[in-house]
Structure formats: structure tokens, C-alpha cells
C-alpha positions as CSV (number, residue, x, y, z in Angstrom):
1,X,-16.6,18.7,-20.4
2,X,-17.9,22.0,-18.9
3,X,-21.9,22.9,-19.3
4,X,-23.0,26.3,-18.6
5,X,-26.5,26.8,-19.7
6,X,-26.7,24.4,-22.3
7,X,-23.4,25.0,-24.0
8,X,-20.8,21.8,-23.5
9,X,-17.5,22.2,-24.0
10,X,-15.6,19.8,-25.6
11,X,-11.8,19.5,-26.8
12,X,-11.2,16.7,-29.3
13,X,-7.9,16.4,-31.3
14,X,-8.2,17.8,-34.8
15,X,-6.5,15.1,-36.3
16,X,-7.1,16.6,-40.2
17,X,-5.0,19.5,-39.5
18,X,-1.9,16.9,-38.5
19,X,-2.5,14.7,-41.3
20,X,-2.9,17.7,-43.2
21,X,0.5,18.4,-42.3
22,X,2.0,15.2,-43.3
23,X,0.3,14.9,-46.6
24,X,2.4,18.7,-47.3
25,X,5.4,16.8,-46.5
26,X,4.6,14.0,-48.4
27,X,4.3,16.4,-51.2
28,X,7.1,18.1,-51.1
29,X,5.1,21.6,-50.2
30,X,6.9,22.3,-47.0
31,X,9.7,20.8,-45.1
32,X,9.8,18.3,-41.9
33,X,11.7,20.8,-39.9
34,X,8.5,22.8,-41.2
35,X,6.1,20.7,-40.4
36,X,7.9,19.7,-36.7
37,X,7.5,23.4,-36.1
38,X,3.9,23.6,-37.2
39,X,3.1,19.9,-35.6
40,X,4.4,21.5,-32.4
41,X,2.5,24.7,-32.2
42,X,-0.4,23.0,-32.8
43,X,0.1,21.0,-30.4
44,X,0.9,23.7,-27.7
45,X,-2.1,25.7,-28.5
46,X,-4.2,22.4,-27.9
47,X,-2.7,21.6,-25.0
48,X,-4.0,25.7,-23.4
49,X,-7.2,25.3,-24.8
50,X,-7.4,22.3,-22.8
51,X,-6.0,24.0,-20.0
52,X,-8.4,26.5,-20.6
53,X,-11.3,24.7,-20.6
54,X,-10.4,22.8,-17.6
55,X,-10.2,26.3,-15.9
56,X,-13.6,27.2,-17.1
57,X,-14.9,24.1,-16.1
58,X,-13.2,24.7,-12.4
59,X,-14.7,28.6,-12.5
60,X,-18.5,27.1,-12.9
61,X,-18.1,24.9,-10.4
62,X,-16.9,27.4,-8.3
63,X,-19.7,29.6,-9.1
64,X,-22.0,27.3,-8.7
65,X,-20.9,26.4,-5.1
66,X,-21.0,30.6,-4.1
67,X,-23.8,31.2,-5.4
68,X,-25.5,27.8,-3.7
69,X,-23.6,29.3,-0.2
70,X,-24.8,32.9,-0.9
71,X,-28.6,31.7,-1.2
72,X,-27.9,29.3,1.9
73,X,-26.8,32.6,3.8
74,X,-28.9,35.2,2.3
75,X,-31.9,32.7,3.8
76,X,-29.7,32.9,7.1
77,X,-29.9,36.9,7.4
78,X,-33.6,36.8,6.4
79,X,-34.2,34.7,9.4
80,X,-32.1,37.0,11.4
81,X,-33.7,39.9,10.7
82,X,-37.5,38.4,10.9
83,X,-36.2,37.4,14.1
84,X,-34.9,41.2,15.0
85,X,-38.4,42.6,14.2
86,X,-40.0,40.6,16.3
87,X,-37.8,41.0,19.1
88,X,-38.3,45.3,18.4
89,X,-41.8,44.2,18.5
90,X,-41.7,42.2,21.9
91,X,-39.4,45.0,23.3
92,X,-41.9,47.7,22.5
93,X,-44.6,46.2,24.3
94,X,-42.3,45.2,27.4
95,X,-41.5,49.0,27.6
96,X,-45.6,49.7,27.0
97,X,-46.6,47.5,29.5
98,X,-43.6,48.7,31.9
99,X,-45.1,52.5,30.8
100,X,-48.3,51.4,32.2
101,X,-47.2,49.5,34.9
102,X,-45.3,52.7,36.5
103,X,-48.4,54.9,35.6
104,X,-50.6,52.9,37.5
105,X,-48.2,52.3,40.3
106,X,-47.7,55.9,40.3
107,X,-52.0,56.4,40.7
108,X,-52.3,54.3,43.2
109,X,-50.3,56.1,45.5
């Protein structure tokens, strides 16, 4: 079972449509070889939609997993760059006070 916002996915054998077959047999509508041929198509088409699903199911879950690692990193670079700001900040005052520094040094000669 894959959810994705509410919405479960679920594969359950439609047995009806077999049995369904068998009765037409039974009947006389349509021949076995028929009804092989049918029986098997049905079957083959059951067994991709599980595939399918299952694929699905894996592409959520790998979603889910980049998105949670993109949020994890986007909270990274936002850290990063708070943290380059206030280094620009730190460096503009060293080069202030080293502005000032030489000013005075230069007066007091």
C-alpha cells in the first residue's frame, strides 16, 4: 500500500472477472483456449499494476527522503550565510577600527 495525501493504493485480485470467465466457458460462450488467453492477459496486466504501484510506492518514499534532506540542507545554507553576514559585519568594523587606528597613529606623529 502506497499513501500520498490521503489516497491508499491498494491492488486486490478481481476474482469476478476470472470467475466471470469460467462461468462463459461453462456456458459454452467462448472457448478454454479463449478463456486461457483472456485468464492470462488478465493476469499480466495485474501483475504491472502491481509493479506499478510498487514503483509509486518506492517514488514517495523517495520523495519523501529528498525533500526531508533538502529542508535538512536548506537549514544548513541558512546557517551559513547568517554566519557570512556576520563575519562581513565583524570584518567591517576590524577594517573601521584599523581605519582609525592608522588615523590616529598618523596624528600623533
Amino acid at each position: 500500500m502506497a499513501e500520498e495525501e490521503g489516497i491508499e493504493l491498494v491492488v486486490l485480485p478481481d476474482l469476478s472477472a476470472l470467475l466471470k470467465l469460467d462461468e462463459l466457458v461453462r456456458k459454452g460462450n467462448i472457448t478454454g483456449a479463449k478463456a486461457a488467453f483472456a485468464r492470462q492477459k488478465y493476469e499480466e496486466l495485474h501483475k504491472s499494476l502491481k509493479e506499478s504501484i510498487a514503483n509509486t510506492r518506492k517514488l514517495f518514499e523517495e520523495r519523501e527522503e529528498l525533500t526531508r534532506k533538502f529542508n535538512v540542507e536548506k537549514i544548513e545554507l541558512e546557517k551559513v550565510l547568517v554566519d557570512a553576514q556576520e563575519d562581513e559585519a565583524a570584518l567591517d568594523m576590524l577594517r573601521e577600527d584599523s581605519e582609525q587606528a592608522e588615523s590616529e597613529a598618523l596624528a600623533c606623529r
